[in-house]
C-alpha positions as CSV (number, residue, x, y, z in Angstrom):
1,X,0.0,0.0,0.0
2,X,1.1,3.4,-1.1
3,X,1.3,6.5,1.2
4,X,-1.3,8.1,-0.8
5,X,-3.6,5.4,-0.4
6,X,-3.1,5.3,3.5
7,X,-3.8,9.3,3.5
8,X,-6.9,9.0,1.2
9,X,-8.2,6.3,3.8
10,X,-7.1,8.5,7.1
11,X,-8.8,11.4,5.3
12,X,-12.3,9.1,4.9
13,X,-11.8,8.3,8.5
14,X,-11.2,12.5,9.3
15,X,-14.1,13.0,7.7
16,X,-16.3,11.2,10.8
17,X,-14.5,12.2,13.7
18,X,-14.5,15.2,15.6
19,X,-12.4,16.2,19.0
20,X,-9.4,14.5,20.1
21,X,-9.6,12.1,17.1
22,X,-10.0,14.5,15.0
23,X,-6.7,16.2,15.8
24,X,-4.9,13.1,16.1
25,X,-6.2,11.9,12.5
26,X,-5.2,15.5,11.2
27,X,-1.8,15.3,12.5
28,X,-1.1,11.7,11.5
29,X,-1.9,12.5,7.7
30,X,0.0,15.5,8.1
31,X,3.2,13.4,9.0
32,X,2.4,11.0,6.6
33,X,2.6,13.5,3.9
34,X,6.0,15.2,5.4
35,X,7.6,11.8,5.3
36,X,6.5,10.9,1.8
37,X,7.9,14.5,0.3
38,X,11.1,14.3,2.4
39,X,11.5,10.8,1.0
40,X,10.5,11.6,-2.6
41,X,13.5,14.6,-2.4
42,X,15.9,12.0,-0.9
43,X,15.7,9.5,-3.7
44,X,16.1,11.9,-6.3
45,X,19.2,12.9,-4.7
46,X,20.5,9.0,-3.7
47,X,23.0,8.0,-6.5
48,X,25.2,5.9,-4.5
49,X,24.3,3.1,-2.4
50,X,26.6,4.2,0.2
51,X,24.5,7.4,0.7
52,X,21.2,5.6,1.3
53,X,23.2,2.7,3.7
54,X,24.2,6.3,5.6
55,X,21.0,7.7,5.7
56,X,19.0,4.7,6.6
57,X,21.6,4.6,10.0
58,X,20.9,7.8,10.6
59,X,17.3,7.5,11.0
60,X,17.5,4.3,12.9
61,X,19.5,6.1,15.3
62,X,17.6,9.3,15.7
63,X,14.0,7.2,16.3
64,X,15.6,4.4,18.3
65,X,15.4,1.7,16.1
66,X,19.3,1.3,16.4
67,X,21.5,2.4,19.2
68,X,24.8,4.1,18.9
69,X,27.2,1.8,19.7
């Protein structure tokens, strides 16, 4: 499943909530969309497979996924 696909959903489900839920839902798609552009830029940019091994450390290190050793 795409991005866009998960955002059109999310935006069905925004469309029947209200509240906290709301906000939560809007915030999600939000992120969703952020991480799609920033990824889309990145890949145009990625000619060596030695960049993308780099970058894929350095966002397992900054959300936790992998610890500095």
């Amino acid at each position: 499943m795409k991005i866009t696909e998960i955002v059109e959903k999310l935006e069905k489900i925004e469309k029947c909530t209200e509240g906290e839920a709301l906000e939560l839902t809007t915030s999600l798609i939000d992120e969703l969309i952020q991480f799609d552009l920033k990824m889309n830029k990145f890949f145009r940019n990625v000619n060596m497979e030695e960049q993308l091994l780099q970058y894929l450390m350095d966002e397992g290190i900054e959300s936790g996924l992998i610890g500095k050793a």
